[in-house]
C-alpha positions, -999 to 999 in steps of 0.1 A, spaced: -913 343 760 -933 349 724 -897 361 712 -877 330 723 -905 309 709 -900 322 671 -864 316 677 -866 284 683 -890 276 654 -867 293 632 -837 274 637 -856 244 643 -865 253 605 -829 255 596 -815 225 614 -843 204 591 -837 224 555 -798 219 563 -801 176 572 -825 174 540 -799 194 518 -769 172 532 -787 143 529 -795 148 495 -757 154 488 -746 125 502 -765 102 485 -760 116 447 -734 98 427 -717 112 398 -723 102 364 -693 84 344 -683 100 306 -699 77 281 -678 65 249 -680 82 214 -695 53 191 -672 58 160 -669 31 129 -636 24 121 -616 0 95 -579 -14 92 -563 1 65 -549 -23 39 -522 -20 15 -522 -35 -22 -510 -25 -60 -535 3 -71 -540 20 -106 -538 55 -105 -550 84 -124 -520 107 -133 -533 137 -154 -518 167 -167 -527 199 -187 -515 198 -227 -518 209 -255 -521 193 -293 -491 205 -321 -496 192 -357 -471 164 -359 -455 179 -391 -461 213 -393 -442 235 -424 -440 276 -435 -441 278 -469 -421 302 -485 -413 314 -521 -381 304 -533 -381 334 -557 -396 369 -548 -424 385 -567 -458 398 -569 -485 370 -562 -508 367 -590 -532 338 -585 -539 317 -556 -551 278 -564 -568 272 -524 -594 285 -494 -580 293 -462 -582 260 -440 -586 232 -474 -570 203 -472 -541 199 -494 -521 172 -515 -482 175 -515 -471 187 -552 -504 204 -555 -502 243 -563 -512 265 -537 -499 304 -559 -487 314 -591 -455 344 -587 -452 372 -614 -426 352 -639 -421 375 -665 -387 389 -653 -376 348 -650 -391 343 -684 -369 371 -700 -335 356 -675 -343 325 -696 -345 338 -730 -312 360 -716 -294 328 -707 -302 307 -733 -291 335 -761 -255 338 -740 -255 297 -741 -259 298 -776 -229 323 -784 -207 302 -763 -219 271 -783 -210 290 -812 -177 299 -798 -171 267 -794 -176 254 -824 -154 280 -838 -126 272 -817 -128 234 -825 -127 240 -865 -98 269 -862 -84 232 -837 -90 210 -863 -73 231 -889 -42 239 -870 -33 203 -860 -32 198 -896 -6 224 -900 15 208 -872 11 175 -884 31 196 -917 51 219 -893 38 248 -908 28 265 -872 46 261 -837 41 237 -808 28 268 -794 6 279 -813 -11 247 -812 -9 245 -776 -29 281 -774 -58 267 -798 -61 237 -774 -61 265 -745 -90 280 -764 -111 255 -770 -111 242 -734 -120 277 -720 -149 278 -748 -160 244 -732 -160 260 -696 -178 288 -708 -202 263 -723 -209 242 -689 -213 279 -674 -236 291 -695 -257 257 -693 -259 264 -661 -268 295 -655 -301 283 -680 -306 256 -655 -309 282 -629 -327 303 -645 -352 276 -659 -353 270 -620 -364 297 -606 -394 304 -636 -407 264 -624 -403 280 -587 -431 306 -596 -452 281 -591 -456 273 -553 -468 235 -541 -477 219 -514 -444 205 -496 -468 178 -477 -500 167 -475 -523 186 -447 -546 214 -438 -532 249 -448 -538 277 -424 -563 303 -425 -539 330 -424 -529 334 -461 -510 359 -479 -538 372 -506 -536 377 -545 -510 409 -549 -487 405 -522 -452 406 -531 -439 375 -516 -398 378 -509 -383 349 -516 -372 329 -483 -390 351 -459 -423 360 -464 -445 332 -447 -475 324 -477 -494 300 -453 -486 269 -429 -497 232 -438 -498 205 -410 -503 169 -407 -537 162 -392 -541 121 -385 -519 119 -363 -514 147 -340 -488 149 -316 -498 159 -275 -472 174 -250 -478 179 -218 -448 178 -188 -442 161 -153 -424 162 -122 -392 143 -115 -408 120 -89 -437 116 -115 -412 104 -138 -394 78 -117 -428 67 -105 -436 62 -142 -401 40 -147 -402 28 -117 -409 -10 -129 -382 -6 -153 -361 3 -129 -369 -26 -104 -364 -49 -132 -334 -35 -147 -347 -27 -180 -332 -4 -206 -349 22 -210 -329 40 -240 -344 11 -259 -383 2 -273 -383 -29 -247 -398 -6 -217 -435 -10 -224 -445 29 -217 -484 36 -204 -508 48 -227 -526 78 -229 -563 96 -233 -570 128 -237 -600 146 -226 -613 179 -243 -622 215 -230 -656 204 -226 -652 177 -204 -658 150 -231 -635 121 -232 -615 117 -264 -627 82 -278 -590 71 -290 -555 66 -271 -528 76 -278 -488 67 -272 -462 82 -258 -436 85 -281 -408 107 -266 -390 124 -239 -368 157 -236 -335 148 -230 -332 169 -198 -355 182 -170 -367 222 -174 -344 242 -154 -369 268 -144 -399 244 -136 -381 211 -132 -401 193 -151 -397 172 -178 -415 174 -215 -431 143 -227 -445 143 -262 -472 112 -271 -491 108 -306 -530 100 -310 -546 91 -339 -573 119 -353 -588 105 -384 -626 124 -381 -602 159 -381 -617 173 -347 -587 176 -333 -568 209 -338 -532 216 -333 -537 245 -304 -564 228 -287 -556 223 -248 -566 191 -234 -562 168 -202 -539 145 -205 -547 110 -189 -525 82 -184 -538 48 -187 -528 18 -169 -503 29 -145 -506 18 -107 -481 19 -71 -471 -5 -57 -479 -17 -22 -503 15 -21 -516 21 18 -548 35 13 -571 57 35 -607 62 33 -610 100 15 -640 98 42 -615 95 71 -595 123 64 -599 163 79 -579 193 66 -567 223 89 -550 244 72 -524 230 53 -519 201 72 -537 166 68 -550 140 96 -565 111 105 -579 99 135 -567 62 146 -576 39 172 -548 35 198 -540 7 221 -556 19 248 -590 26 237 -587 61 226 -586 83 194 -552 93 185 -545 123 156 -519 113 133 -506 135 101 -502 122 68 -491 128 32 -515 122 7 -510 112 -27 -531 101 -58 -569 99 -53 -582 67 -60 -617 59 -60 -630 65 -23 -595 67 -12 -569 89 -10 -527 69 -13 -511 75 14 -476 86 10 -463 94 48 -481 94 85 -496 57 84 -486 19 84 -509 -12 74 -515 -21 113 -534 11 119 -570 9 126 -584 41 112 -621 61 119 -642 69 93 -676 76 107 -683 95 140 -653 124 133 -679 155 139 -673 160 173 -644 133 181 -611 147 192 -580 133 203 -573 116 233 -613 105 235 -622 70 245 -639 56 224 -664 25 214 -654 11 183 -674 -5 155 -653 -26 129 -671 -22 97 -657 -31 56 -652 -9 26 -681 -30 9 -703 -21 44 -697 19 38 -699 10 2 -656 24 -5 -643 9 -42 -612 13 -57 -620 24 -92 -592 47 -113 -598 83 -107 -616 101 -133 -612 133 -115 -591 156 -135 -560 175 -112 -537 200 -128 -502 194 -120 -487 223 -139 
């Protein structure tokens, strides 16, 4: 009896744990997802300016080797390394005393041909008045004529070979073919200088100074790309061209623009780029021909830009995305193609249309396919501006 008693206790026990637990089930409902609060904006589309840079470097705009047009031993020298210099100044003085003795040489050989000369037109003279009597032949006469003309070559040779010779002692002299700052690598005081191809020292133009940098083809057309709407020649100074700034290797901005001036005629066949060459002034001299710089382009914008917040856009990999609201409530990933930054915002170049709607705050944890409880906010709201980039990208 004790034995069927605990029984009965015990799965009384269980009937009552087993009626509490289902009970318990039955009545729980289950919880619905909640929505992922996420700020989002439309995108909008509008002309933007850009910022187009490019890595250059400054050239002296006229840039010359001096050489000795005579060869010889240098014996003075009439500058400092790195002086400015006047065109017709003197800059060395050559060794003349073997063109010194070629003049005295030619001038002595000028004056026995003058001489000869003179000779030949008295012995002339004399024998015309013989002919004039027939005491001497026709050709005899004829050969005196002969004789004085080839005196009178030998003359005009002679006269010229002093000439040349007078030449080359004034070319003992070096100047200046230009006005500029000489180099600092000078041949020094004893070097014998061969005429025509021993470099003395290198003067270049300083104010202005000539920039070249390169861009792609697309950059190019982009550039043109009003002309080319509009139907403009561009072989002609009627396609206004943007202008440029320049700013140094230590991040300073250059305080002067600059114009671009010219163009290669073809694109690089091994880079595919195209050489543009633009001239700023330089009148304080800080600017050095060798100097690499960043080359800004002023005043150029796209047209019909579609801009995304840089805010609203992830990376993976190589690959960039956005996340969009979709018609039904719910994030969707689209890929895009970006260009030019510009301000807070990056152009968009492929992977999004002015209808989208597009997230910019709540990404951390958001995926796609999420539903989603949308806030519409402005740029001026999350404080975005469209200002031209300042930010300097090499597009070597």
């Amino acid at each position: 009896m004790y034995l069927w008693k605990n029984t009965g206790s015990l799965l009384a026990a269980t009937v009552l744990l087993a009626s509490l637990f289902l009970g318990g089930c039955g009545s729980q409902e289950t919880p619905q997802a909640s929505k992922t609060q996420v700020k989002a904006m439309k995108i909008f589309q509008q002309d933007t300016p850009v910022a187009y840079n490019y890595p250059g470097h400054l050239q002296g705009k006229e840039e010359v080797q001096v050489h000795a047009r005579v060869s010889g031993s240098i014996l003075e020298k009439y500058f400092h390394g790195g002086d400015y210099v006047y065109a017709g100044q003197p800059l060395y003085k050559l060794d003349s005393r073997q063109y010194e003795t070629a003049v005295i040489s030619a001038q002595a050989e000028l004056s026995k041909a003058e001489s000869n000369l003179r000779n030949a037109r008295e012995e002339l003279e004399r024998y015309e008045t013989l002919w004039k009597d027939r005491a001497v032949s026709e050709q005899t006469l004829t050969n005196k004529r002969a004789d004085v003309e080839g005196y009178m070559a030998t003359v005009a040779a002679e006269q010229a070979a002093v000439r040349k010779a007078q030449e080359n002692l004034d070319d003992t002299i070096v100047y200046a073919p230009m006005s500029g700052r000489v180099s600092v690598d000078d041949v020094a005081v004893g070097t014998y200088a061969t005429a025509g191809t021993t470099n003395l020292v290198t003067v270049g133009t300083m104010d202005p100074i000539d920039v070249q940098f390169s861009v792609s083809e697309t950059e190019y057309l982009n550039l043109l790309a009003e002309a080319m709407e509009t139907g403009a020649d561009i072989r002609h100074d009627n396609t206004p061209l943007p202008r440029i700034k320049i700013n140094l290797s230590n991040g300073k901005e250059y305080p002067f623009e600059g114009n671009i001036v010219t163009a290669d005629r073809a694109l690089s066949t091994n880079a595919g780029s195209l050489t543009i060459k633009a001239t700023i002034p330089n009148p304080q001299g800080i600017l050095l021909p060798g100097m690499f710089v960043q080359v800004h382009l002023v005043g150029v914008k796209t047209n019909n830009a579609i801009l995304v917040p840089q805010r609203a856009v992830q990376q993976l990999l190589d690959e960039s995305f956005v996340l969009v609201v979709g018609e039904d409530g719910k994030s969707i990933s689209k890929n895009v193609k970006l260009g030019e930054k510009v301000g807070s915002y990056y152009i968009v170049e492929k992977g999004l249309t002015p209808a989208d709607v597009v997230i910019v705050e709540g990404l951390s944890n958001l995926q796609t396919g999420q539903e989603i409880d949308v806030t519409m906010v402005t740029p001026e709201e999350m404080g975005f501006s469209i200002t031209e980039s300042t930010e300097i990208t090499d597009k070597s």
